[in-house]
C-alpha positions as CSV (number, residue, x, y, z in Angstrom):
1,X,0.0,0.0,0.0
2,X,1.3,3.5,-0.4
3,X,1.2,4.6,3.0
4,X,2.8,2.1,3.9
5,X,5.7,2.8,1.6
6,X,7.2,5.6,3.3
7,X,7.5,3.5,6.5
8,X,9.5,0.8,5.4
9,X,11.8,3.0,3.4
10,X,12.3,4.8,6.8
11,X,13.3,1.4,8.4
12,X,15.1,0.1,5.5
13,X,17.5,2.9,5.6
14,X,17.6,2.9,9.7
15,X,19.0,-1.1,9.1
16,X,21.2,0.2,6.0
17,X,22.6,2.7,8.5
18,X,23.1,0.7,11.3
19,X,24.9,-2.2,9.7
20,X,27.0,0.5,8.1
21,X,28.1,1.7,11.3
22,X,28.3,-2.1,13.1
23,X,30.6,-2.8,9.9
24,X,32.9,0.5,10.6
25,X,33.1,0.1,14.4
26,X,34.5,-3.9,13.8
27,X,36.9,-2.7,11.2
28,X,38.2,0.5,13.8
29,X,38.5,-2.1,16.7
30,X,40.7,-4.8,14.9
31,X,42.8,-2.3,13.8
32,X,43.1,-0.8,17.5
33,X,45.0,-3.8,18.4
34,X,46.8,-4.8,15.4
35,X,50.1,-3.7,14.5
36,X,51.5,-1.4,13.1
37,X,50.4,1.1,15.8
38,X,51.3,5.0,16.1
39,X,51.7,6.4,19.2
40,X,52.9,10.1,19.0
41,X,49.1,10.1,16.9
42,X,47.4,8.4,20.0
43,X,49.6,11.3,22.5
44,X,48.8,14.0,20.0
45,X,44.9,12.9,20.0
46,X,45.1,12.4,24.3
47,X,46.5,15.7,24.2
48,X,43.5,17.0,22.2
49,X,41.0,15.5,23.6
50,X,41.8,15.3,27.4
51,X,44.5,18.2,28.2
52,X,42.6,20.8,25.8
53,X,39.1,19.9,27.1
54,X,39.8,20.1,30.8
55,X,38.8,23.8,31.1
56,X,35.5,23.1,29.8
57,X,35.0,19.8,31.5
58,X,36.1,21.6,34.8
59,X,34.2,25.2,34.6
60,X,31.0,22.6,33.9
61,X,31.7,19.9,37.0
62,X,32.5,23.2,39.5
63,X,29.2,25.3,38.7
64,X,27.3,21.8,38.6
65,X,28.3,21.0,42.2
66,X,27.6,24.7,43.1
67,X,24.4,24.5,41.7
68,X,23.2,21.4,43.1
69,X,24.3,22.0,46.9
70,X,21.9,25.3,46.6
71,X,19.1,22.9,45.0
72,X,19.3,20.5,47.2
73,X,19.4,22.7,50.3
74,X,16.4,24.1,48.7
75,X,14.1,21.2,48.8
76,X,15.5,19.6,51.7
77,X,15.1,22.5,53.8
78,X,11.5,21.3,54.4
79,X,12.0,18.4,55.5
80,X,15.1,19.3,58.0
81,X,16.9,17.1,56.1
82,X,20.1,19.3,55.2
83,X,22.6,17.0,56.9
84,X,22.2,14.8,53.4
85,X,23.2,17.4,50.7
86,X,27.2,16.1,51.1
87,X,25.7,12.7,50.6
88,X,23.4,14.1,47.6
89,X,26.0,15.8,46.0
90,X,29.4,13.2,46.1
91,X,26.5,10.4,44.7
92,X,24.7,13.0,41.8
93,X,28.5,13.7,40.5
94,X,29.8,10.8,40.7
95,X,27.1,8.4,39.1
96,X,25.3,10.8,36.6
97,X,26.3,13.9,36.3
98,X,29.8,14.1,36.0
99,X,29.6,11.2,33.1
100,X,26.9,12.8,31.2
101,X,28.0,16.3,31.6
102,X,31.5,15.3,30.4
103,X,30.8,13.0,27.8
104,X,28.2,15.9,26.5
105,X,30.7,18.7,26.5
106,X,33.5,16.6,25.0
107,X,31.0,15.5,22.0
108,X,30.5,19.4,21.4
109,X,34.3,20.0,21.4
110,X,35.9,17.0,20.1
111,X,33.7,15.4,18.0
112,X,32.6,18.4,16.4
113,X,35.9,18.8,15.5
114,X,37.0,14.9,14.5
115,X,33.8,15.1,12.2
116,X,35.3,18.2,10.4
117,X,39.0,17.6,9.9
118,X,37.9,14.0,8.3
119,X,35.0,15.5,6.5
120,X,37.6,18.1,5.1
121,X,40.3,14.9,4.2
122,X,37.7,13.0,2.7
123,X,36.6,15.9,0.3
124,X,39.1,16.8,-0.7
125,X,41.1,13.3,-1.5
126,X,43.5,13.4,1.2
127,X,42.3,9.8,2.6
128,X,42.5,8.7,-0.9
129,X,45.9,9.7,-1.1
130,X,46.5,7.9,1.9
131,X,45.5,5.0,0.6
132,X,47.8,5.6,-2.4
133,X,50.7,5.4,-0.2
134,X,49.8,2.5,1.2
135,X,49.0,3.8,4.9
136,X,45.4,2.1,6.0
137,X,43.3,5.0,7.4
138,X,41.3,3.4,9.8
139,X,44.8,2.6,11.3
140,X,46.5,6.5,10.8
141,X,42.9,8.3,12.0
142,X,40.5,6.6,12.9
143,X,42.5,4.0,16.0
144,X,44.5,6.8,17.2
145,X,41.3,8.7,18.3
146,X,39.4,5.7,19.3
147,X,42.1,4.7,21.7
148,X,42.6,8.2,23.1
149,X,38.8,8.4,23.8
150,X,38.4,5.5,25.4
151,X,41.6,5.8,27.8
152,X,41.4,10.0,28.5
153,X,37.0,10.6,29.1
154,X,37.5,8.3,32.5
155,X,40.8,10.7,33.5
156,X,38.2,13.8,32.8
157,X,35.5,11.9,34.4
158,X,37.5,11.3,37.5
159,X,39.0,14.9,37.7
160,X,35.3,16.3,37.1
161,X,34.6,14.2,39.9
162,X,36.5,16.3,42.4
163,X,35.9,19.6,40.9
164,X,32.2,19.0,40.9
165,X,32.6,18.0,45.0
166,X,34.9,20.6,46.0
167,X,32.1,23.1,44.1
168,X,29.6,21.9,46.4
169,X,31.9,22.0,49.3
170,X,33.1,25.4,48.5
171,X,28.9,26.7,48.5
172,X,27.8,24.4,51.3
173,X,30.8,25.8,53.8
174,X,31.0,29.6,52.6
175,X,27.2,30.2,52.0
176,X,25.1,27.4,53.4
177,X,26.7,27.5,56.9
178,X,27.9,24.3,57.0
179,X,31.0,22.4,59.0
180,X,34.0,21.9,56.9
181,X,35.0,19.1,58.6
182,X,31.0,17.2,59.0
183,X,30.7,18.4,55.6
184,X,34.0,16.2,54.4
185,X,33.2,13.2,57.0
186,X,29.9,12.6,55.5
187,X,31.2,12.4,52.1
188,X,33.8,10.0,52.8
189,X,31.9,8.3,55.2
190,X,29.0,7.8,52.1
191,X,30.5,7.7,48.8
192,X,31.3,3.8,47.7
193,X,33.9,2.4,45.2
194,X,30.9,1.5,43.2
195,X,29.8,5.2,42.6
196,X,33.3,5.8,41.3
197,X,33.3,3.2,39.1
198,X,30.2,2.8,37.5
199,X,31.0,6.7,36.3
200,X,34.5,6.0,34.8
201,X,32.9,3.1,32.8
202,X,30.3,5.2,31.9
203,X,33.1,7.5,30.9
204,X,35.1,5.3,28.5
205,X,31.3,4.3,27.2
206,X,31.2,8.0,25.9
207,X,34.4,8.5,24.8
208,X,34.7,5.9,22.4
209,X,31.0,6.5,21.2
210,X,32.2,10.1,21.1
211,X,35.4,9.3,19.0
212,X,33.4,6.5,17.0
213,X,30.8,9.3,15.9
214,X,33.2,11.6,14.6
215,X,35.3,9.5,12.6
216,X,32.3,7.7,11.2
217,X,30.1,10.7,10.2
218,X,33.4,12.5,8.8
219,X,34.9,9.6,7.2
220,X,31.9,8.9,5.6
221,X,31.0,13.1,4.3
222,X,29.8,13.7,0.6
223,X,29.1,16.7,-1.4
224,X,32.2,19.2,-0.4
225,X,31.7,21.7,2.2
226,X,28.2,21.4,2.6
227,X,28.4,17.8,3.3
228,X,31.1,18.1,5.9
229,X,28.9,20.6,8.0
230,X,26.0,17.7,7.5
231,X,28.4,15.3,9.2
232,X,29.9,17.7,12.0
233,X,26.3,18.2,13.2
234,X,25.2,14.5,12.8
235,X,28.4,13.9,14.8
236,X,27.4,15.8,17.6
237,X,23.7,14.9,17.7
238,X,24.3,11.3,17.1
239,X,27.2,11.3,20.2
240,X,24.6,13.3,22.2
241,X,21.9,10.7,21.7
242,X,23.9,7.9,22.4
243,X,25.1,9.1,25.7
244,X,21.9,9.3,26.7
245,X,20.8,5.8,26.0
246,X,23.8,3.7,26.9
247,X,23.8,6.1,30.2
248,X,20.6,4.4,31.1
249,X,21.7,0.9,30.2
250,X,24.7,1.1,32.1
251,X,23.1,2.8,35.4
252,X,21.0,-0.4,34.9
253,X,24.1,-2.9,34.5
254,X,25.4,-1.4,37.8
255,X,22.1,-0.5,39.9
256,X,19.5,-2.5,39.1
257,X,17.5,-4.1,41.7
């Protein structure tokens, strides 16, 4: 029926799509462990990606912590329940927000940017000429930034971690009246090694779904300089939207009842 044509061309392509991107993300894997490797590429790309980011990643976790001590304090103010903001606070960082915050910010910056230098390469024959010399791109651009993704989100993730506590800290203590000391205490005293952890997997999660996005949607850019904006912004939303889901698969892996 002809209504019903437009439905199935919409999930044709969605399976066309997917098993393109399933194909690409087992070709960039075997070649992130299969000689030959490059690693002033892979220190150049942790450079980018983690040392270049941190300002960002940092000014976000410090003004989320700050924000969430006064919300908190807010609502549990009620309930004389202000004693559990450290406890709110150290657990909201470290589980959700410093992940998805990080992994969000990073997609903006870096694969943004991933999506439009290969976009740019591909246009204008530059992997092609690669291939002409006989270097493999997936191994020259595409591993490098996979493995600097996956290895330097869980180092931003982890230092996110203590900017976004020490923002609460620094609101709680100077403006919220609180004891420095109790307010430290509690949050040792209730944070667990499984909060930690289930954020820095959730961090390399993100990282390499940042990395993969970019380097698929730009290796894979048509039509000049029109087609590489197409695949910065596909880059970003798709990275976006994938955090999102595997953030609640995850939180499910680790916290499900």
């Amino acid at each position: 029926m002809p209504i019903l044509q437009p439905i199935g061309r919409t999930f044709l392509s969605f399976l066309e799509a997917t098993g393109r991107l399933t194909l690409f993300t087992v070709i960039a894997l075997s070649h992130c462990v299969r000689p030959p490797f490059y690693p002033r590429l892979v220190v150049r790309q942790m450079i980018e990606i983690g040392y270049y980011s941190l300002p960002v990643v940092g000014l976000t976790a410090i003004f989320t912590g700050m924000v969430l001590a006064l919300q908190s304090y807010t609502g549990f103010e009620r309930f004389s329940a202000e004693s559990a903001i450290p406890n709110v606070v150290v657990v909201s960082i470290t589980r959700e927000l410093g992940p998805v915050l990080a992994g969000l910010m990073v997609a903006g910056r870096v694969g943004a940017s991933m999506a439009a230098e290969i976009g740019t390469m591909r246009v204008t024959e530059q992997i092609d000429a690669l291939d002409t010399l006989a270097t493999n791109p997936f191994k020259y651009l595409i591993a490098p930034r996979l493995i600097a993704g996956l290895t330097m989100l869980p180092i931003l993730v982890l230092i996110a971690d203590i900017i976004g506590v020490f923002g609460g800290y620094l609101v709680s203590t100077q403006k919220l009246d609180f004891n420095p000391a109790t307010y430290l205490k509690n949050t040792r005293d209730f944070v667990e090694v499984q909060d930690v952890v289930s954020g820095l997997v959730k961090a390399a999660v993100f990282g390499f779904l940042v990395t993969l996005m970019g380097c698929y949607h730009g290796y894979n850019s048509r039509g000049g300089a029109q087609g590489v904006g197409t695949a910065t912004t596909n880059a970003v939303v798709s990275a976006s939207i994938l955090i999102l889901c595997f953030n609640y698969f995850i939180t499910e892996l680790f916290f499900a009842r």
